[in-house]
Kinemage of the C-alpha trace (Angstrom):
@kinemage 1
@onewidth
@group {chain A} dominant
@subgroup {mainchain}
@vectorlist {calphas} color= white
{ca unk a 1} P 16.592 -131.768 -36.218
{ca unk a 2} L 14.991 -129.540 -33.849
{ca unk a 3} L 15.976 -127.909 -30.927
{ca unk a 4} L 15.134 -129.354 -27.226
{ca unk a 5} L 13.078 -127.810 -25.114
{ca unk a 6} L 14.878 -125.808 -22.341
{ca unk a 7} L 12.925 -126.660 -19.354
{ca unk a 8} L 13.142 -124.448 -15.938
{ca unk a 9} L 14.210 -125.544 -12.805
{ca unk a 10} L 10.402 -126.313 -11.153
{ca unk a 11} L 10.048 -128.109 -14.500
{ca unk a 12} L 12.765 -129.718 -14.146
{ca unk a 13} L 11.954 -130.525 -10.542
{ca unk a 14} L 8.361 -131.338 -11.387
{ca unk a 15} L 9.757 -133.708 -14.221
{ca unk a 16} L 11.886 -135.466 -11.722
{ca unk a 17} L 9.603 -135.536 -8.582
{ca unk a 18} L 6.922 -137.626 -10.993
{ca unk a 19} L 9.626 -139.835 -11.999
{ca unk a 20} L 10.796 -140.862 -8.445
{ca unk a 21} L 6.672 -141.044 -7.378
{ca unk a 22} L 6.259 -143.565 -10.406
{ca unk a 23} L 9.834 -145.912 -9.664
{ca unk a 24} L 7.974 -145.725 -5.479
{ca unk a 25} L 5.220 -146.736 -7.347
{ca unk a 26} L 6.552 -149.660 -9.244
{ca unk a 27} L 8.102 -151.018 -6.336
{ca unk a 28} L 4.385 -151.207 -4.352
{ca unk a 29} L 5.148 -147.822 -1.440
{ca unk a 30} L 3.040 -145.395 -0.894
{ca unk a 31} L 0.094 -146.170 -3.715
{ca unk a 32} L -2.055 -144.854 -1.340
{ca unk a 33} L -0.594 -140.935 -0.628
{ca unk a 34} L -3.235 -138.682 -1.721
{ca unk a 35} L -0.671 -135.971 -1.272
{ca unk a 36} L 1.985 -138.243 -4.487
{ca unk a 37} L -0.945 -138.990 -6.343
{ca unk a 38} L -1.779 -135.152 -6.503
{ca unk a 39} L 1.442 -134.260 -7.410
{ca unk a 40} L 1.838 -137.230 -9.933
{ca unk a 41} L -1.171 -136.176 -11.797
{ca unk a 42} L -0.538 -132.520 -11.888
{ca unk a 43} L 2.831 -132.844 -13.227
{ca unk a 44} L 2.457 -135.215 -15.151
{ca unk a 45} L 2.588 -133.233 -18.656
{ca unk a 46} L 5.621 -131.914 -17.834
{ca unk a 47} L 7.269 -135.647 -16.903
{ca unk a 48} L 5.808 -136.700 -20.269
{ca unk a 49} L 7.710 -133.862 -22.265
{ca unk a 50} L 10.822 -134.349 -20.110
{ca unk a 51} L 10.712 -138.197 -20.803
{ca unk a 52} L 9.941 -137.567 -24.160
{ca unk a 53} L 12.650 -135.145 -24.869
{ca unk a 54} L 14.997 -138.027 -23.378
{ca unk a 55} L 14.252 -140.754 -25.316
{ca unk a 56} L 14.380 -138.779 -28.140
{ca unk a 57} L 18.059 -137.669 -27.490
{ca unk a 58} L 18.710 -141.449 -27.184
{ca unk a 59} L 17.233 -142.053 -30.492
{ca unk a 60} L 19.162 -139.266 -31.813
{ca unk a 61} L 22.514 -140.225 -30.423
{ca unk a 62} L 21.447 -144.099 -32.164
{ca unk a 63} L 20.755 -142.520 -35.827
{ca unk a 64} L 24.125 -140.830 -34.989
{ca unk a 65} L 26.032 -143.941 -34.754
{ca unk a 66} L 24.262 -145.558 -37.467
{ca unk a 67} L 24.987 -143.826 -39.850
{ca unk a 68} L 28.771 -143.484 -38.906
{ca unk a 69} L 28.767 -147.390 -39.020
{ca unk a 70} L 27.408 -147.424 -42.523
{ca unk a 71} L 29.968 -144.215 -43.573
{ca unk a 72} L 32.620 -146.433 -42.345
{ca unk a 73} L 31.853 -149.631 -43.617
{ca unk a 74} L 33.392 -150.862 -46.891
{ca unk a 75} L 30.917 -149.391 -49.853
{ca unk a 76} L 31.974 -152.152 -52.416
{ca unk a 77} L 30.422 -154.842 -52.018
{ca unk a 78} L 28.099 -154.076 -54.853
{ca unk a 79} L 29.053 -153.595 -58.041
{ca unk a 80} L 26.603 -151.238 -60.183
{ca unk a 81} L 27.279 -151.467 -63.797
{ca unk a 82} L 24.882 -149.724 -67.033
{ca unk a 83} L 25.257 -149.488 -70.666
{ca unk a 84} L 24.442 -146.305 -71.794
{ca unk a 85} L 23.475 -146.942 -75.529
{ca unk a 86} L 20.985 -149.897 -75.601
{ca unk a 87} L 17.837 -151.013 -77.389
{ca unk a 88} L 15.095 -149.129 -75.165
{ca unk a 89} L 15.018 -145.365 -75.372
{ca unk a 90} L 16.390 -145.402 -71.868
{ca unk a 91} L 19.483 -147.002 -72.969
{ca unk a 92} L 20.621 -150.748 -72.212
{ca unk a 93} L 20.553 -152.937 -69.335
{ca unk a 94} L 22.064 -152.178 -65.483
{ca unk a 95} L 23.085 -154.569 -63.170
{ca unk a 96} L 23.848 -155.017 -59.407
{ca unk a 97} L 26.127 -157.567 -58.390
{ca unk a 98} L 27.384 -158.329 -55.077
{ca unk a 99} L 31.630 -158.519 -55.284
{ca unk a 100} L 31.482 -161.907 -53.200
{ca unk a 101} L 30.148 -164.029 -56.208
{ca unk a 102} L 31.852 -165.143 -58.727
{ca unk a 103} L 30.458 -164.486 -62.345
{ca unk a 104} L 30.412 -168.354 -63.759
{ca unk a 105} L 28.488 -167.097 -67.329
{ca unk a 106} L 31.586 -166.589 -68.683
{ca unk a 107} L 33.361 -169.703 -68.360
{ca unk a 108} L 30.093 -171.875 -69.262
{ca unk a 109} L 30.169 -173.509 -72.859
């Protein structure tokens, strides 16, 4: 994973200025401002890395939990099984089974 970007205060403030100028924006005030659209479209770059950086964190922190849910969750419902000495040079047949079904063949006439 790589590190974030540290971003400087009139980054920062940049970042956030465009982000309150879009969410005015969205709501239908002041599309007109010369003086917000100037602003919006030099800073711009820097409220795309910003957001980016964000969402990213986000995705990180979901990856995070993710894969603690799978490391937590019960790792047997498969059962692997392999014969080592078989007919093919690569030895005999493997299987994957899931725990919840019952294996009939046996009981079959």
């Amino acid at each position: 994973m790589s590190r974030d970007r540290v971003f400087t205060l009139t980054e920062t403030l940049q970042a956030l200025s465009v982000e309150v100028i879009r969410r005015l924006w969205d709501a239908g005030q002041y599309r007109d401002n010369t003086w917000l659209r100037s602003c919006h479209d030099n800073w711009i770059v820097v409220w795309a890395g910003w957001r980016a950086q964000l969402s990213m964190r986000d995705v990180d922190l979901q990856a995070e939990q993710l894969v603690e849910t799978w490391s937590q969750q019960d790792d047997e419902r498969f059962l692997f099984t392999e014969e080592e000495q078989g007919d093919t040079p690569l030895g005999g047949p493997m299987r994957l089974k899931a725990t919840c079904i019952d294996d009939d063949d046996d009981e079959q006439p």
